[in-house]
C-alpha positions in Angstrom: 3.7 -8.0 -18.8 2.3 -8.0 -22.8 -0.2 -10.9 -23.0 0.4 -12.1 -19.6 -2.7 -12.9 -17.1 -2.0 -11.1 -14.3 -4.2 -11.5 -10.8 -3.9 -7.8 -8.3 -5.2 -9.0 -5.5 -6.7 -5.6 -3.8 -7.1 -4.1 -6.8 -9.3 -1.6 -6.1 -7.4 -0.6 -3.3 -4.9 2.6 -3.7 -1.6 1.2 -4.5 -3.7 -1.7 -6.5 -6.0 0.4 -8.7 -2.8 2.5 -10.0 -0.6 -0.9 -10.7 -4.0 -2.0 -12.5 -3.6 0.7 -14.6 -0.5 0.3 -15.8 -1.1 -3.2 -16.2 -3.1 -2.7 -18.4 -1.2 -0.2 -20.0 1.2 -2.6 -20.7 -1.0 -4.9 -22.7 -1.8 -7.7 -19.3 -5.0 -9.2 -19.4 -5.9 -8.2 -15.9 -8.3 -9.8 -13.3 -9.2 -8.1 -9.8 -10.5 -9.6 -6.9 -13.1 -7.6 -4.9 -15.4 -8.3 -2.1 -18.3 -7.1 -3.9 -18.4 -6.3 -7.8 -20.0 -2.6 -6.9 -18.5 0.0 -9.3 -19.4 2.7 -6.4 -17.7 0.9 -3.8 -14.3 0.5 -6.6 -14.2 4.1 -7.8 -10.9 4.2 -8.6 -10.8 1.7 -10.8 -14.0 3.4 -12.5 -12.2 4.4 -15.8 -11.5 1.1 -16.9 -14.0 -1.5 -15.0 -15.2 -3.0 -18.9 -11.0 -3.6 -19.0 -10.3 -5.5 -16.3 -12.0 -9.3 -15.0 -13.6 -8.6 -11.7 -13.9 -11.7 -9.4 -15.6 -11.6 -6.6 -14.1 -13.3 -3.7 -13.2 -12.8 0.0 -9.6 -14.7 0.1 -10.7 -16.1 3.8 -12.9 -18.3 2.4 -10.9 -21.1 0.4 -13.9 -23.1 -1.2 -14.4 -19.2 -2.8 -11.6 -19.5 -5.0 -12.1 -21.3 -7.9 -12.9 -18.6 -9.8 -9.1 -17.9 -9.8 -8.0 -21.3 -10.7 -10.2 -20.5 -14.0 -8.5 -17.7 -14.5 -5.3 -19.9 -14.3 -3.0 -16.1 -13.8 0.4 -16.3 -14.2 1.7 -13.4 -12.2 -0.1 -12.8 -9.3 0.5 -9.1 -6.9 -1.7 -10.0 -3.7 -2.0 -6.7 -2.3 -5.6 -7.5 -0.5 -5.0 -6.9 3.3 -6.7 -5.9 6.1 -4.5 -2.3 6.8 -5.8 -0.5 9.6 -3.2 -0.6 11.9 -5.1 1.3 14.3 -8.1 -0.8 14.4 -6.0 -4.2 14.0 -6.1 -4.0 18.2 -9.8 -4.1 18.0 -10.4 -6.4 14.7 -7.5 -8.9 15.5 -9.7 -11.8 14.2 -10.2 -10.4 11.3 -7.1 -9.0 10.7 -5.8 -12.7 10.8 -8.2 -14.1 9.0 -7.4 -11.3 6.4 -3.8 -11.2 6.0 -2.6 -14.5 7.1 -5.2 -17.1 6.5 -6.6 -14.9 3.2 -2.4 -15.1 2.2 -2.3 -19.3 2.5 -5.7 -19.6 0.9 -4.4 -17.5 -2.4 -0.8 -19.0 -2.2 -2.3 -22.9 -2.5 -4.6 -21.7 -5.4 -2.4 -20.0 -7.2 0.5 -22.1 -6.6 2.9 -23.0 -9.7 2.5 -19.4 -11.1 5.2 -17.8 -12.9 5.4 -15.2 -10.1 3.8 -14.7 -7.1 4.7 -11.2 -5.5 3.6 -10.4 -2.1 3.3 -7.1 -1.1 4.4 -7.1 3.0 4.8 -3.5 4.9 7.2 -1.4 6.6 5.4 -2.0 9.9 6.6 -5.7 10.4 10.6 -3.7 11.1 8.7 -2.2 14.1 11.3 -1.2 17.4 14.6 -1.1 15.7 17.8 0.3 17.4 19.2 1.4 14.4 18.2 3.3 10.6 17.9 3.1 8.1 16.1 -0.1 7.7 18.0 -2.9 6.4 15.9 -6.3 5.2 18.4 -8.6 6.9 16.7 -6.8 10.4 15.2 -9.4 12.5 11.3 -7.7 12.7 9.5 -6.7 15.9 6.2 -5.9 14.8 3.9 -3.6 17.2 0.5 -4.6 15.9 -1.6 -6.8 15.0 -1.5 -5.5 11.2 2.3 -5.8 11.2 2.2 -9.3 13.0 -0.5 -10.9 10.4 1.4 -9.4 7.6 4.6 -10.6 8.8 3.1 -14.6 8.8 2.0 -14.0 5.3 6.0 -13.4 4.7 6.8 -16.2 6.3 4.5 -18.4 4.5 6.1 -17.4 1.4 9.3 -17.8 2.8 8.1 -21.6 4.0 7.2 -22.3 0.7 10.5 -20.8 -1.2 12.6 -23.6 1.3 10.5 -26.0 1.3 9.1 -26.5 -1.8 11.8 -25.0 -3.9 10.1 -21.8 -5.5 11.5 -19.6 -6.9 8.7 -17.5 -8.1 7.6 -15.8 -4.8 8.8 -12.3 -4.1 8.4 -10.3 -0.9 8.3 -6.6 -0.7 8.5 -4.1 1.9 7.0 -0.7 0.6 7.2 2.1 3.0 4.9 5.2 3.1 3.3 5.5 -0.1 1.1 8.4 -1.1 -0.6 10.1 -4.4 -4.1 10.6 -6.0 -7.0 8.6 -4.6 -5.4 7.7 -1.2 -7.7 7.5 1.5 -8.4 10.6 3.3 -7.3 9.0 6.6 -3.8 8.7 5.4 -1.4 11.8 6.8 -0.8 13.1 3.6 -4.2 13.0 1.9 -5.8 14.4 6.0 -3.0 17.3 5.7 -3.9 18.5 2.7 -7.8 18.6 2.7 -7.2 20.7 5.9 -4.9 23.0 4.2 -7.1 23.0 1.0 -10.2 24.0 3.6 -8.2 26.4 5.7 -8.7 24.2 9.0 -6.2 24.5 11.8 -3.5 21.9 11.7 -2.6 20.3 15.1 -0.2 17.8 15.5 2.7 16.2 17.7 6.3 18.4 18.1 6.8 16.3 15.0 10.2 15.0 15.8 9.5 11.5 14.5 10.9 10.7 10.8 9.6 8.8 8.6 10.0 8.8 4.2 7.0 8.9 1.7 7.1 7.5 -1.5 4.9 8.3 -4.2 2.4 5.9 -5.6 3.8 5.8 -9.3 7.2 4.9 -8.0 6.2 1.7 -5.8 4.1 0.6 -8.7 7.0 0.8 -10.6 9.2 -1.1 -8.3 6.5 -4.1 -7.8 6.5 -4.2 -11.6 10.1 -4.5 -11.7 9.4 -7.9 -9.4 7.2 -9.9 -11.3 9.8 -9.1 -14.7 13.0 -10.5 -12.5 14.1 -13.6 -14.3 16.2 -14.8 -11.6 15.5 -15.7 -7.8 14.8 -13.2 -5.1 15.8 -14.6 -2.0 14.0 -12.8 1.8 12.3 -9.2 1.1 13.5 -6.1 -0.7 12.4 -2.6 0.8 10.5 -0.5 -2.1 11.8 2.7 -0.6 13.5 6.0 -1.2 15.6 6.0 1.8 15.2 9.8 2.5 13.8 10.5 5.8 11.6 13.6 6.5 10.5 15.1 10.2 6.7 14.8 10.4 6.9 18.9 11.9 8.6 19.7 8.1 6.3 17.6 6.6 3.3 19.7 7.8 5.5 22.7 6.9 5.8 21.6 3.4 2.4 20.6 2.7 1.5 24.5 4.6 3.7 26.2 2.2 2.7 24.3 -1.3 -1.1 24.6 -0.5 -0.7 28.2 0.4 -2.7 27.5 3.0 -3.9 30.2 5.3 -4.7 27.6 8.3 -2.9 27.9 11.8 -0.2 25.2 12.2 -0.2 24.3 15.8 2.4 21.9 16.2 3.3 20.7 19.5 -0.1 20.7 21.0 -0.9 16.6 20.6 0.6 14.3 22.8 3.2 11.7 21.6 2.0 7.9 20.7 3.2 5.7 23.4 4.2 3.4 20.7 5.9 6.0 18.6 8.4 4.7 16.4 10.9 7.7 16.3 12.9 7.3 13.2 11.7 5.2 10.7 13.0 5.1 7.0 14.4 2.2 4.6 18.2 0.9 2.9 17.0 0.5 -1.0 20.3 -0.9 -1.8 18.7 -4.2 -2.6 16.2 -2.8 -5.0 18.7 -0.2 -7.0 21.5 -3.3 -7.1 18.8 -6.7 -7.7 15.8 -4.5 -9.7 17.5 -1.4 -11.3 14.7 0.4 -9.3 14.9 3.6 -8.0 12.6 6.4 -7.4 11.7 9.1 -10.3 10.2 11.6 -7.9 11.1 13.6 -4.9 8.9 14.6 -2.2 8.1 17.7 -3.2 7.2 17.3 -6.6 4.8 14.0 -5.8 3.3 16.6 -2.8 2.4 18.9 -5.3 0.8 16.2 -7.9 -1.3 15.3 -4.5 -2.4 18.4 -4.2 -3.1 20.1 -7.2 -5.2 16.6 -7.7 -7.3 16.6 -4.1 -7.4 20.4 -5.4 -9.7 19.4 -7.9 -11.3 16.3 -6.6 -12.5 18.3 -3.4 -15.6 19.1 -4.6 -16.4 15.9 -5.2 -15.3 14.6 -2.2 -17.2 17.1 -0.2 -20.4 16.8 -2.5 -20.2 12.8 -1.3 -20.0 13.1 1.7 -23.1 16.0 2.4 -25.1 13.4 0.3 -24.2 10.3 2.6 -24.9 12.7 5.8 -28.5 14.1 4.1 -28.9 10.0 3.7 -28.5 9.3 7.4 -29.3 12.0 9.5 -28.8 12.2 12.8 
């Protein structure tokens, strides 16, 4: 990536703002696209905002572009997406607009770019009958997230047949988790209960699922956009180790030292509850050499002992926003 001009789409996002950094770690001349150029709203990428080229565009609005075409990148990551899966029932127009239209729009700007890696989800496998997750799975996506982010694959996928690309790569990260992840997230909501002493109530916790840590999947989308050769359909960015949800809360309990009351079993099941959900990264270790570095427990405990310290700052934030806007 030395010298290179690299486009992260979503870079201020989690998983973007940490590939930014190592971007640029690596020597890339890096742009970002953001909705709006505010250094408060893009805290993550706080430390190195004078590094980086921040455009301002929203990728649903074509005739905004043209910013990018003067950056003329040659690698592009286009992690911007609209990711609430939750709120995907309720938003569905703007999750298409988001993920689909936003993915077309950026796709036929930056066309004839030396690589053009998409970064798809684990949701788009949906209901499967069988694990681990293989890519050669036909998808059933339960949401409107997974659905949108599934067309963007398969506008990539139009333009690798059609047009003969062979720079577009498709990835499939599952779970990904670290420093700076939103405080919805399990992980990050787990710990800051554990860190405060809250009670933790959950589900029995029988579903599975694996977490990957955030240096690892930047490590595996890196190892994308340096593949000389053609990447035909999607690879999974995963660690293929599955982890009950109930252990997971365990862990988390037990590395916190936590004195909080772990009431598992008390929250109904999802009706849509995918039961057992976890990836094949036989693709990435055989076509990437990628593999991950580090093991659940030692990324848990880099995610806590940093939410240990950032806490205070979280907390501090947050009592100024509600003296802001009282009720």
């Amino acid at each position: 990536m030395k010298r290179k001009r690299v486009l992260v789409t979503g870079g201020s996002g989690f998983i973007g703002s940490h590939l930014v950094h190592q971007l640029l770690e690596r020597g890339a001349e890096v742009a970002v696209t953001v909705r709006y150029g505010n250094i408060m709203k893009n805290e993550r990428l706080r430390d190195c905002w004078d590094d980086v080229r921040v455009i301002e565009a929203d990728l649903r609005n074509r005739g905004a572009l043209a910013s990018l075409r003067e950056f003329a990148p040659e690698v592009v990551f286009h992690l911007a997406a609209y990711n609430h899966v939750g709120q995907s029932f309720v938003q569905v127009e703007e999750c298409f607009d988001v993920n689909a239209k936003g993915t077309a729009n950026l796709f036929d700007t930056c066309d004839g770019v030396e690589k053009f890696v998409y970064m798809s989800t684990s949701e788009v496998y949906g209901h499967q009958t069988q694990v681990p997750f293989v890519e050669t799975m036909n998808p059933e996506p339960i949401s409107p997230y997974a659905i949108t982010k599934y067309a963007g694959e398969l506008y990539c996928r139009m333009k690798q047949r059609i047009e003969g690309e062979t720079s577009v790569v498709i990835v499939r990260p599952f779970n990904v988790y670290g420093p700076y992840q939103s405080t919805k997230a399990v992980i990050p909501e787990l710990i800051i209960d554990c860190l405060q002493g809250h009670a933790i109530r959950t589900t029995r916790g029988d579903q599975t699922r694996e977490f990957n840590y955030v240096s690892d999947t930047v490590a595996g989308l890196i190892k994308t956009a340096e593949h000389d050769g053609r990447i035909d359909g999607v690879i999974n960015i995963a660690s293929g180790e599955e982890v009950a949800i109930r252990d997971l809360v365990r862990k988390i309990a037990e590395l916190t030292g936590t004195h909080s009351s772990l009431e598992i079993g008390v929250l109904p099941n999802r009706p849509t509850e995918i039961w057992r959900m976890y990836a094949d990264n036989t693709r990435a270790r055989e076509i990437l050499d990628w593999q991950p570095a580090i093991n659940l427990e030692e990324g848990l405990k880099k995610t806590i002992e940093w939410f240990r310290q950032y806490l205070p700052q979280l907390q501090s934030h947050y009592q100024k926003r509600v003296s802001a806007h009282p009720k």
